[in-house]
N, C-alpha and C positions, 0 to 999 in steps of 0.2 A: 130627438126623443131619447136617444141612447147617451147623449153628451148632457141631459136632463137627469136620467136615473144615475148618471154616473156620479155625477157631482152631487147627487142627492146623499147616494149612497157614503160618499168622501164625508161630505159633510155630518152624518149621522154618526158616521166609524169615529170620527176625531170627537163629538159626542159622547160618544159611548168611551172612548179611551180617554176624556175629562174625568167623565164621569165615576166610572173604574178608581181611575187616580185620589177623586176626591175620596171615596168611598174606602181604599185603602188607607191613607193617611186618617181617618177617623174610624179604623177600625181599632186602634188599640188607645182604650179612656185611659187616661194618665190619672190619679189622682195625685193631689195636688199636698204634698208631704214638706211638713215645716218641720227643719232639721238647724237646731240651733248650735250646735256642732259643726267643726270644716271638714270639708270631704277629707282625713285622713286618721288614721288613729282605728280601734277597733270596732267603735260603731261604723264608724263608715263602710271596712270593710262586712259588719254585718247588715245594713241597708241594701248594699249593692245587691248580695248573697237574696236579699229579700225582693228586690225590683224583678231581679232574674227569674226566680221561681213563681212569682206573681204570673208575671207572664209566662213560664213555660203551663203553668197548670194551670192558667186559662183559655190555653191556645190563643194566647197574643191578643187575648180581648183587655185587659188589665195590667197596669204597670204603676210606676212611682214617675213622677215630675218632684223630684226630690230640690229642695229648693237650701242650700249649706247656710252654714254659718251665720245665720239670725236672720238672715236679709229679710226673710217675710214676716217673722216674730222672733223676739229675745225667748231668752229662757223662762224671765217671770211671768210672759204675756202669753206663754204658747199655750196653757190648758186651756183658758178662755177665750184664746183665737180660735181654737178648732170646735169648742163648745157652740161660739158664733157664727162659724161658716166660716169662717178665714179662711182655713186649711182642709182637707178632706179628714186629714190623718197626719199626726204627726208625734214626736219625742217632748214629753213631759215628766215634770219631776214632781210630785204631790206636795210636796212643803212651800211650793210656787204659786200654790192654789188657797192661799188662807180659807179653812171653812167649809171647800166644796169636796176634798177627796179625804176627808178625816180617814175613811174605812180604810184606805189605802196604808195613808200615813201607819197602821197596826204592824206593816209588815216590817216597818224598821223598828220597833222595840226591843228585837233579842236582838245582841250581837253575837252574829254569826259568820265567820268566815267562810264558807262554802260557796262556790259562785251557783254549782247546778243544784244543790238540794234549796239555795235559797231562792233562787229563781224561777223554779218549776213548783217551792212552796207558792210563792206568792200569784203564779198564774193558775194552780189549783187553786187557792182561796177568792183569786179577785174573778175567776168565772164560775164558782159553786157559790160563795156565800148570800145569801140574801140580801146582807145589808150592803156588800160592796156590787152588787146587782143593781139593787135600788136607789141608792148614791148617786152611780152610774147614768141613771135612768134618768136621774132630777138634774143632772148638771148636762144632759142632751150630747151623752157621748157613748161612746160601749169602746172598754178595754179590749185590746188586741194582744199584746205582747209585752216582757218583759225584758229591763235588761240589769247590768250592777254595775258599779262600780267597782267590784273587788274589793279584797279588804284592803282597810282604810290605813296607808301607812302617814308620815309628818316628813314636809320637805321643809327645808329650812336655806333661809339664805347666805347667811354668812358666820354663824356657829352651830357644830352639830350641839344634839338634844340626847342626854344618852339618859336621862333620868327625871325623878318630880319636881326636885329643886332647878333643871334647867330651864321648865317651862313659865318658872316666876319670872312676871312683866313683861311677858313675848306678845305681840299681837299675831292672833294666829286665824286665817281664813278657815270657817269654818261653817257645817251646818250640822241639823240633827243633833245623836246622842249625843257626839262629839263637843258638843257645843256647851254643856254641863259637867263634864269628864273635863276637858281642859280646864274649865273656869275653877273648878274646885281644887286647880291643882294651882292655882295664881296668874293664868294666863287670861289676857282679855281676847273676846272673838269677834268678829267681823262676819257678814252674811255679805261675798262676794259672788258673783256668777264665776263657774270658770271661762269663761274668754276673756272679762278680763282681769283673771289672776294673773296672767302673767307682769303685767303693767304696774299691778299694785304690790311684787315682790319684786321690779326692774327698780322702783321709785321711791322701796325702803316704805313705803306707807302697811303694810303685812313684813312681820317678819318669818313667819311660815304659813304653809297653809297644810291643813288635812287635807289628805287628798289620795291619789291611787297610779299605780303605774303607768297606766293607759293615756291616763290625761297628762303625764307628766310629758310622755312620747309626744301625744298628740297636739296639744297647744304646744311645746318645745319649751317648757319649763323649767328644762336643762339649762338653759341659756343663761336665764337670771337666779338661779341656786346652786351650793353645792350639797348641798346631804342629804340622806333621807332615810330617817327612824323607824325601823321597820317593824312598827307595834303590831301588823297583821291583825288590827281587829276588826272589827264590821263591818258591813257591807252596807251602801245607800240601794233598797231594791224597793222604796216607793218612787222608779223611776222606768219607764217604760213607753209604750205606743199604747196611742189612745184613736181612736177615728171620732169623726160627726156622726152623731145618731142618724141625721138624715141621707149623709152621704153612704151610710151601712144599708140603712133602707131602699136604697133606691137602687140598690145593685139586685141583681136576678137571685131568685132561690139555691140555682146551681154554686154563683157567685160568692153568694154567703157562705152557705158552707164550704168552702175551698178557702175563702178567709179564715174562717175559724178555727179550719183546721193548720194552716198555715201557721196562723199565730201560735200555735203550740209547739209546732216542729222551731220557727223561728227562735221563740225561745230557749230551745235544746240549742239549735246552733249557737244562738247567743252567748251559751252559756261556755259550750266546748272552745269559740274564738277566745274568751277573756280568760281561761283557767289555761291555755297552751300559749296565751302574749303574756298573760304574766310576767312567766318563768322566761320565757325570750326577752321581754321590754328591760327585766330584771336588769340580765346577762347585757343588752345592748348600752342600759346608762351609765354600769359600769363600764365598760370596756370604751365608751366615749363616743360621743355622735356629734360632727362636725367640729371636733378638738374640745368638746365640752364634755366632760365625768361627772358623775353622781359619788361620791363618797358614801357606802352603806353604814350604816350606825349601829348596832346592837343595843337596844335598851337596857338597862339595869335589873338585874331580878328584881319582880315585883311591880315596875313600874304598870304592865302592861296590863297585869290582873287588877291595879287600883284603880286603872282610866277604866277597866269593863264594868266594876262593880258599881265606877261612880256613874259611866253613862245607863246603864238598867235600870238605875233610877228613876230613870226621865219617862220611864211608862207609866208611873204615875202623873205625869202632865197629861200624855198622853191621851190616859180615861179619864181625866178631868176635860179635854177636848171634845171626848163620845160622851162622856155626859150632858154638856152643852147642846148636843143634837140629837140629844136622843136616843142616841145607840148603845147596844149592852156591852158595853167596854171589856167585861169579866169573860163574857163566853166567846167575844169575836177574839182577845187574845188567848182562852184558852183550844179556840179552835184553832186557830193560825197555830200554835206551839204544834199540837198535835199533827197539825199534817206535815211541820218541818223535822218532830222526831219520827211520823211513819217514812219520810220518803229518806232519812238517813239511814233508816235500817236497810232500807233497799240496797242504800248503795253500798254501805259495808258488805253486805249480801253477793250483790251481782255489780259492784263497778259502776263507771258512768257510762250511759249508751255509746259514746263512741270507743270502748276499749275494746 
């Protein structure tokens, strides 16, 4: 009887110690994050930044299964992947979404160099406004977080650019304003993803592309270019994290708001990583990584302010786009300007939160 209970008891214990085990391995939900990006470069290090705190501030009920460098969707597929359940949540760029994040698209019409006043405009605007609420709503997502590009500088592969007459007959990778601002100045553009720019300036088929420090570091763009124009003008910030509406839904009340609030601290950090790798990535291309240098460019007086005045133009495409769906084009950019000259005064004022 006692070699009965014992073996009973053995066998319940190693049970209960199954069972324990399964029950911890399924205690922290991973959602499942399409990052079209490779683990390294400044996003990466602000995902990780974002997996970590996921989990510390839900007591390890919530994490990222963060999936790199397109494997589960490219860059053009990814809003509509997580729209359809692809992804839980993942990094998209609104100009990848022909039609469905028009509201978004608003926040790239000024050019604006600031990486935190433009980034913390555009996640004020894309979590108050009505119309980028409702957008939201009908494309079966809800915005989380923001991130930039930084301002937009010109890499070039085999002659620098130091003026308007150098960009006549360049093919130059390009998107957004940029993409009107070069053309009027004689250059023809190309809509390339970045992963694979580099292949397409390795192959002579781009002879530059617009682009930003970060990416330059992070695809290693250094590799196949030497120079880079340092026009410092606008920033790409209809670019950010977006989740599945259902997969927001279905997380607990507590859950939600810990995301919610996440997404706005993320943003800050966001912004604090791309404005201190700047000035670092700067410093690092010049001085050469793996025997390869950046050659820095000075542009020409003038050049800089006729590429701003000709991209600002393009906001009239723009509210020719909100007009097509119905949106008041005039007041969603006059509201978006507004919250980007309130939150400048801020920081003239008091600095960026991490100073």
């Amino acid at each position: 009887m006692n070699k009965f209970i014992t073996g009973t008891m053995a066998v319940a214990m190693a049970l209960g110690s199954a069972f324990t085990a399964v029950q911890a391995d399924a205690a922290t939900r991973e959602l499942r994050f399409a990052e079209f990006g490779p683990n390294a470069g400044a996003r990466a290090i602000g995902l990780k930044w974002l997996d970590e705190e996921m989990r510390k501030r839900s007591n390890d009920e919530l994490g990222l299964d963060i999936i790199w460098g397109g494997a589960l969707v490219g860059a053009s597929g990814a809003a509509k992947a997580i729209s359809d359940g692809v992804a839980d949540m993942g990094s998209v760029v609104a100009t990848y979404a022909p039609g469905e994040l028009v509201t978004y698209e608003a926040v790239d019409t000024l050019v604006y160099p600031d990486e935190f006043v433009g980034m913390m405009a555009s996640y004020e605007f894309m979590t108050t406004h009505p119309a980028a609420l409702k957008e939201a709503d009908e494309f079966n997502i809800r915005y989380f977080g923001n991130y930039t590009t930084g301002p937009t500088q010109l890499l070039t592969r085999d002659a620098p650019v130091a003026s308007l007459e150098d960009l006549k007959g360049k093919t130059i990778r390009s998107v957004g304003v940029m993409v009107p601002a070069l053309e009027e100045f004689g250059a023809a553009t190309v809509a390339v993803p970045q992963p694979k720019t580099y292949e397409a300036l390795s192959n002579g088929s781009v002879d530059a592309s617009a682009t930003y420090y970060y990416v330059v570091d992070g695809y290693k763009q250094y590799e196949v270019a030497d120079y880079m124009t340092e026009l410092n003008m606008g920033q790409i910030l209809g670019f950010g994290i977006v989740l599945n509406k259902q997969s927001f839904e279905s997380l607990s009340a507590e859950h939600q708001e810990m995301m919610t609030e996440l997404g706005r601290d993320f943003t800050i950090e966001m912004a604090r990583i791309m404005n201190t790798l700047r000035k670092d990535t700067k410093a690092k291309l010049v001085a050469g990584i793996d025997g390869h240098s950046i050659e820095m460019v000075e542009p020409d007086e003038g050049m800089r302010a006729a590429l701003i005045a000709a991209a600002e133009k393009d906001a009239q495409n723009w509210l020719s786009k909100a007009a097509d769906k119905d949106l008041d084009g005039d007041e969603i950019f006059a509201t978006y300007s507004k919250i980007v000259e309130d939150l400048q005064a801020q920081v003239d004022t008091n600095g960026y939160p991490w100073d």
